[in-house]
N, C-alpha and C positions, 0 to 999 in steps of 0.2 A: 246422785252424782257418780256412784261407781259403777251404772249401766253406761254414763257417759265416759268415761275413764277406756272403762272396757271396750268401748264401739270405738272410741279414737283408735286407741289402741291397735287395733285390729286394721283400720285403714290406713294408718299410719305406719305396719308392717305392709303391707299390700301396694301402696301407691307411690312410694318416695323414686324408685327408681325410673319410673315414666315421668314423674316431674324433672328428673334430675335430666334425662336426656332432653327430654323438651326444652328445658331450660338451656341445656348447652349447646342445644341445637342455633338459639337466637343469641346468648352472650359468646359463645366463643371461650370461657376460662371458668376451668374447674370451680374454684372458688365462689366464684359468683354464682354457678350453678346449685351449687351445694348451702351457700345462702337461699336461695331463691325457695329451695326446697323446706326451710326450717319457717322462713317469710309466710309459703302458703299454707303450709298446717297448723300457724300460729295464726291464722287467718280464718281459718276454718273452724277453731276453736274458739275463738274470741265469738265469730256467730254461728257455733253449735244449735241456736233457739232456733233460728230462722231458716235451720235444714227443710228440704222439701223433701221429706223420705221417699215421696213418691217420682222423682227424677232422675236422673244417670248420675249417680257420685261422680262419676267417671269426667263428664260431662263438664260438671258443675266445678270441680276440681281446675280441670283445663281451663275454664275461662278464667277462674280467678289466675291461674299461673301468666296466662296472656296479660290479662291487664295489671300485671306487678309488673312482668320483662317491659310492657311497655311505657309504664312509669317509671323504670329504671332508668332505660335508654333516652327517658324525653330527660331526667334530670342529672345522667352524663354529658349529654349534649348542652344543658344549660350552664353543667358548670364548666364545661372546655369552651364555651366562646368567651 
């Protein structure tokens, strides 16, 4: 458990801020960008088991950030109509 601690750790200094602009890049307001960023590494830690060491963090990271903004914005939209 504290190799896993340790590895989050370490990506979790390394990645927040490329989340954080991606993020604001599609909502537009700090806030929610700064959510989004706590959303996906609490994302990635829930399925730490099911890393694929052998792929791009980078990568991997990015798409889960994609399909949160876009889960986001389909359930803004649901709830403004």
């Amino acid at each position: 458990m504290c190799h896993n601690v340790t590895a989050f750790r370490k990506l979790y200094d390394r990645y927040p801020l490329a989340v954080y602009r991606y993020s604001i890049s599609f909502l537009n307001e700090e806030i929610c960008a700064e959510e989004m960023v706590q959303e996906v590494f609490l994302k990635v830690w829930m399925n730490k088991q099911g890393l694929d060491l052998y792929l791009s963090f980078g990568s991997y990271l990015f798409v889960i950030t994609r399909n949160l903004i876009v889960n986001f914005v389909r359930k803004q939209i649901m709830t403004n109509n």
